[in-house]
N, C-alpha and C positions, 0 to 999 in steps of 0.2 A: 568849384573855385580853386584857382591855382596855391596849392601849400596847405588846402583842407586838408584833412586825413580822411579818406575811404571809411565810411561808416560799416560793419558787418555784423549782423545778426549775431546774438550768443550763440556759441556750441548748444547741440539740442541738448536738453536734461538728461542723464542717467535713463537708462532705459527699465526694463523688469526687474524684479530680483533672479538674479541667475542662482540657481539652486544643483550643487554637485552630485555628480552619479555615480563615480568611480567605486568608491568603496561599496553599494547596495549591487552595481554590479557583480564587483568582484565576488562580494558572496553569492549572487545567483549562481554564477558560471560554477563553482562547486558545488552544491546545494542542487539546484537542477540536474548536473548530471547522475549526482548521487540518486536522485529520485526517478532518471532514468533507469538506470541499472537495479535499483527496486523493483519497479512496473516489469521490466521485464523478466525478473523473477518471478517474482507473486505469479504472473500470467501463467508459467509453466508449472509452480508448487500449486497452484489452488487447484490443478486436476492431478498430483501428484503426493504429496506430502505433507498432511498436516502440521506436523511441527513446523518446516522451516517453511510453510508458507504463513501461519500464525506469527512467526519468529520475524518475518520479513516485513508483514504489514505492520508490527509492532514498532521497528526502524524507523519505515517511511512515518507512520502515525508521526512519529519525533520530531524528523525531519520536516515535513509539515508543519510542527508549530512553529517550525524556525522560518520556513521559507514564507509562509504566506504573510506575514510582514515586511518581511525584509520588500518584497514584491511591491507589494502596496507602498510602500515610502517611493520606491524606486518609478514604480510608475504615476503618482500623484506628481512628484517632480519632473517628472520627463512633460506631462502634459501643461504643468505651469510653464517651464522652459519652452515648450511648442508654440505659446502664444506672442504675438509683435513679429514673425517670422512673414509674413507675406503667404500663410499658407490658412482657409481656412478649418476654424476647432466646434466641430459640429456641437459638440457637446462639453459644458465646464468642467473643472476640474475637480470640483466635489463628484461628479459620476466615475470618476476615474476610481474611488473607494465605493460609492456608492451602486454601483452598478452591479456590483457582485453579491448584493443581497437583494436583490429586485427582482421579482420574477418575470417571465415573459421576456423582458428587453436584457437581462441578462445573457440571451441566446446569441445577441448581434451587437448591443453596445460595446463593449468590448473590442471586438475586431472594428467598430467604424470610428476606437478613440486611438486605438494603436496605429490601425491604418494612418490618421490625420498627424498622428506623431511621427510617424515613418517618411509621410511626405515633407511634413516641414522642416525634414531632416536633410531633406534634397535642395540639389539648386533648382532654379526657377524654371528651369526646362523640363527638368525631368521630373514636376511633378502632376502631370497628366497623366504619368504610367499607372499602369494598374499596382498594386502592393500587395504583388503576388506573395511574400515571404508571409506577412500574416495573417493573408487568408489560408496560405497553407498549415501555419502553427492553427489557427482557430478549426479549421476544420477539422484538422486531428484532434484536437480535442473533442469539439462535439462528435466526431466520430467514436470517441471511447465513451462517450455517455450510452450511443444509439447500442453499443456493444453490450454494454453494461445492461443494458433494458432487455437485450437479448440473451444474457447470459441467467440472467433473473427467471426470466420465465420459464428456459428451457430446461430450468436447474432439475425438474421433480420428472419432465415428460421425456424428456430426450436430452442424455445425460452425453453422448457424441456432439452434437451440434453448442452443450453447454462448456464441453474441453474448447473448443475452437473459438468462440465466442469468448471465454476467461484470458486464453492468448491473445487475441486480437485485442480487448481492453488493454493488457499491456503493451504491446505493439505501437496501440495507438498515444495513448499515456505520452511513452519514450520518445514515439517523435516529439508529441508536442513539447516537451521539454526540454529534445535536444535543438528546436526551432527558434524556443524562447529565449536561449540562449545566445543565438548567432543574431535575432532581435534585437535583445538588451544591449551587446557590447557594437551591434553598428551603431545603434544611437546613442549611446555613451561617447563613445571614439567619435562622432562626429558633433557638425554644428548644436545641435538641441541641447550636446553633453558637455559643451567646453568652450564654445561663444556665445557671449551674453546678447541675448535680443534687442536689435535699435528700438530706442524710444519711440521713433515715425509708424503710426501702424501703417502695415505693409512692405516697408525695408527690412532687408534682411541682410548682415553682414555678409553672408556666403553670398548675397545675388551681386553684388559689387555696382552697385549704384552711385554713378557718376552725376556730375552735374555742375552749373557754377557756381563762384561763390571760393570762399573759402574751404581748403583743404584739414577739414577736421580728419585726427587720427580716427583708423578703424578698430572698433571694440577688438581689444586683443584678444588673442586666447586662452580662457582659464584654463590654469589647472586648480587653483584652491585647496594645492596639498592633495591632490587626486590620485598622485604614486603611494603617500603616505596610505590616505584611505583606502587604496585599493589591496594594499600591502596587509593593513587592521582588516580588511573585508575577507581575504584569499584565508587569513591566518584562524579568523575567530570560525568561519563557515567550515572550513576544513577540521577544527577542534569539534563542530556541532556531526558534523557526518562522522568522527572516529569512535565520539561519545554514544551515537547512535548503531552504529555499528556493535561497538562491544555490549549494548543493552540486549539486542539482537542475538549475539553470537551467546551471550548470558545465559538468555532463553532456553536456549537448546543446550548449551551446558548443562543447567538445571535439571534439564527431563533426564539428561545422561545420569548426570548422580543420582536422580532417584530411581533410575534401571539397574544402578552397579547392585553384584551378587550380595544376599546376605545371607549364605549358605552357613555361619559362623551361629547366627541366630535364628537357621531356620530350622524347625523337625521334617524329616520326613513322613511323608502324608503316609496313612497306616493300608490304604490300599488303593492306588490308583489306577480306578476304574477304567480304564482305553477300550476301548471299541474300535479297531483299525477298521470293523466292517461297517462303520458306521454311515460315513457318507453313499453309500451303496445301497445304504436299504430304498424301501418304497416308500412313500409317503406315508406318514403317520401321525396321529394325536399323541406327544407323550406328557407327562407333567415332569416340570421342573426337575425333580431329583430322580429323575430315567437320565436325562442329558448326558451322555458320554462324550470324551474328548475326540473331536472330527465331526461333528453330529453340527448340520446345516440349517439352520432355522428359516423360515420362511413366512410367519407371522406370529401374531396378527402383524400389522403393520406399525404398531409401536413399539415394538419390541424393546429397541434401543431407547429410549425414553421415558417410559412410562413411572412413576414412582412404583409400583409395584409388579411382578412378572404374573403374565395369568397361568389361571390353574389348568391349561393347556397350551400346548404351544406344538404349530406344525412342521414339521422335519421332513425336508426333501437330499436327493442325492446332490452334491455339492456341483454337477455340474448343470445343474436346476438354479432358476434363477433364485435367489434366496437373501434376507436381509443379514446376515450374522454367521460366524462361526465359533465352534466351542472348540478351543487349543486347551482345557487345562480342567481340569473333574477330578475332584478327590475328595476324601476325608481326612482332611488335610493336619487336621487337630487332633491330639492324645485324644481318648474318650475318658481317661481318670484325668485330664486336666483339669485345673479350677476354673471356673467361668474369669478371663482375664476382664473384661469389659471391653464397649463397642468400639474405644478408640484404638486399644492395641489389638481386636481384632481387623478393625480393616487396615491399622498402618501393617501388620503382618500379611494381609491380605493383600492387599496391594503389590507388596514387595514381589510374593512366591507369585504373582500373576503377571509382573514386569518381566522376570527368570523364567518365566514359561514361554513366555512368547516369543523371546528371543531363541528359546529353542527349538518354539512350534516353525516359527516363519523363518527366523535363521537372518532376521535385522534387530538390532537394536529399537524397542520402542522408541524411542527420542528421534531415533532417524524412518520412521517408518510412517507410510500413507495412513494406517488405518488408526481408528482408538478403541480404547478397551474400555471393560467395566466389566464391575465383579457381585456375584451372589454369595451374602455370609450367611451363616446364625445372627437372626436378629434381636438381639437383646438375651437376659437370662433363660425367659420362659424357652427359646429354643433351646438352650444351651442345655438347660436340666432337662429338656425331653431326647438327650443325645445327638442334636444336630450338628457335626463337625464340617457339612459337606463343605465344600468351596467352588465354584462354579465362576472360570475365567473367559470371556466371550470377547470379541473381535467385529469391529462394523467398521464398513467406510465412513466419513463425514465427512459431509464438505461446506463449505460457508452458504449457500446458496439450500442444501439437502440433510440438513439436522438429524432428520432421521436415519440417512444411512443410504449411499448409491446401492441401488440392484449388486449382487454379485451372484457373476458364472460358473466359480470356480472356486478351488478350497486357497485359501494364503499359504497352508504347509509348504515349507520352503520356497518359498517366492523371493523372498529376502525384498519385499516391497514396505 
């Protein structure tokens, strides 16, 4: 009728709650790489150096309690955000936390929530493609588990294929973290991160859905303080890796000081028994107080563990495969000394066995592969039957081989 007014449908309702990403990203992107350049440490120290590969996983351990919430906030929003996009969300978004303590579908839920997040981050064409990005990050990942399986086993039987296998877990680790990272900030930086989803299920502001009718505005682009966030994100996650770092760098600080000389407060051992010809001899049974300095042990095969050393132990030449080596034999203690008691004998025992090594091997213990441990007088009744000896020993250890990797060869001057 002429001079009606055109009747129009209300603008549609508000659509999802749009939920921001900026800041949980911003702390990924430091926090992830940080945890890259961990993994690829640890990889190379766990066949290398027990202190700074202890000292490393110490870090990440940190790091980790940081990252893996920040993660989880980060990606529970992303997949609420993913939904009203025209794209579909195979799975809710309780699995988006929930997934990662599930067993079995933890293997693949994951890549088939990210995948669907990834797509509905795309326009309407392009999300046919395959999402190749995170099946690449997932498979890295579970390829450092499949490593991880293989580093495990091979740790006791074949200690070559367990070096190579410790790198590859890192290797693989580092990609996936440095993947998850160029993940997180595309879909931050796009629609899922900063355009709220239409109310219409199936429209999506990025497909640009025309039609007639009245011209309602398109959902703008949040930001929601997203420079702010991201700014609190880069500032607090970069405070958490520097914090982690110096706990780290502590670590091995710590073993340092307790390697520095304490020539001030140590006696001179009253005869220190060396045997240069030691590693050279032939196999033999000796007991415990035969042991001379260079002298190559070879069992039994607890040697390095046991609560107590047996009343024989067999000695091969040092370039014989063998668990242990003796850097340090003496009578180390006055024989008119008073019985000091067991604590200041092993803190002084300790000390003259960290100074010995360093001048058996020619590294600093704190910086060195291998770990020590020491034979004293134990308690008075030795003490009063004359026992002063001190007996300082040397074994590889590795996380995976407690007891001590095979060695070929003696450590004297290895500076390892």
């Amino acid at each position: 009728m002429a001079g009606q007014p055109m009747l129009w449908p209300p603008p549609p309702p508000a659509g999802p709650r749009h939920r921001p990403l900026a800041g949980q990203a911003a702390a990924l992107t430091v926090l992830l790489a940080a945890i890259a350049v961990a993994n690829l440490v640890t990889g190379v120290a766990a066949s290398l150096s027990r202190i700074v590969w202890g000292s490393v996983e110490f870090g990440e351990l940190l790091l980790l309690l940081v990252v893996i919430p920040v993660f989880l906030v980060w990606f529970y929003r992303a997949r609420k955000n993913a939904d009203g996009r025209g794209q579909e969300q195979r799975l809710g978004p309780g699995w988006a936390i929930g997934v990662w303590v599930t067993p079995i579908v933890n293997l693949w839920f994951p890549y088939q929530i990210m995948a669907d997040i990834w797509r509905a981050n795309l326009t309407a064409e392009r999300r046919t493609n395959k999402a190749w990005l995170p099946g690449f990050w997932w498979g890295s990942w579970i390829a450092g588990d499949i490593f991880g399986l293989i580093a495990l086993a091979s740790a006791s039987t074949a200690p070559g294929m367990h070096s190579v296998a410790s790198i590859l877990v890192g290797v693989s680790v580092a990609a996936a973290a440095i993947l998850l990272i160029v993940i997180v900030r595309a879909i931050t930086r796009g629609p899922v991160g900063r355009v709220p989803a239409a109310a219409q299920p199936g429209l999506a502001p990025q497909d640009g859905v025309a039609g007639p009718g009245p011209a309602y505005p398109q959902a703008p682009v949040y930001d929601g303080g997203g420079h702010l966030a991201a700014g609190v994100g880069y500032a607090l996650s970069a405070l958490a890796v520097v914090v982690a770092a110096a706990l780290a760098a502590a670590a091995i600080y710590g073993q340092s000081i307790a390697a520095a000389p304490e020539a001030a407060r140590t006696p001179a051992p009253i005869a220190a028994h060396t045997s240069t010809s030691a590693p050279a001899r032939a196999i033999q049974q000796v007991t415990p107080v035969q042991l001379r300095t260079g002298d190559c042990i070879r069992g039994p095969a607890d040697i390095n563990t046991g609560h107590n050393w047996p009343n024989l132990m067999s000695l091969v030449p040092c370039t014989r495969k063998h668990l242990s080596e003796v850097f340090y034999s003496a009578n180390y203690w006055p024989e008119a000394m008073a019985f000091p008691g067991n604590a200041a004998i092993n803190k002084r025992a300790w000390a003259r066995c960290l100074k010995a090594f360093h001048a058996y091997d020619g590294s600093a213990y704190a910086y060195s592969q291998y770990s020590v441990y020491d034979s004293t007088p134990h308690g008075r009744q030795d003490w009063d039957s004359g026992d002063r000896l001190l007996i300082c020993v040397a074994y590889f250890w590795t996380k995976h081989v407690p007891r001590g990797k095979p060695l070929f060869e003696s450590i004297k001057g290895t500076y390892l």
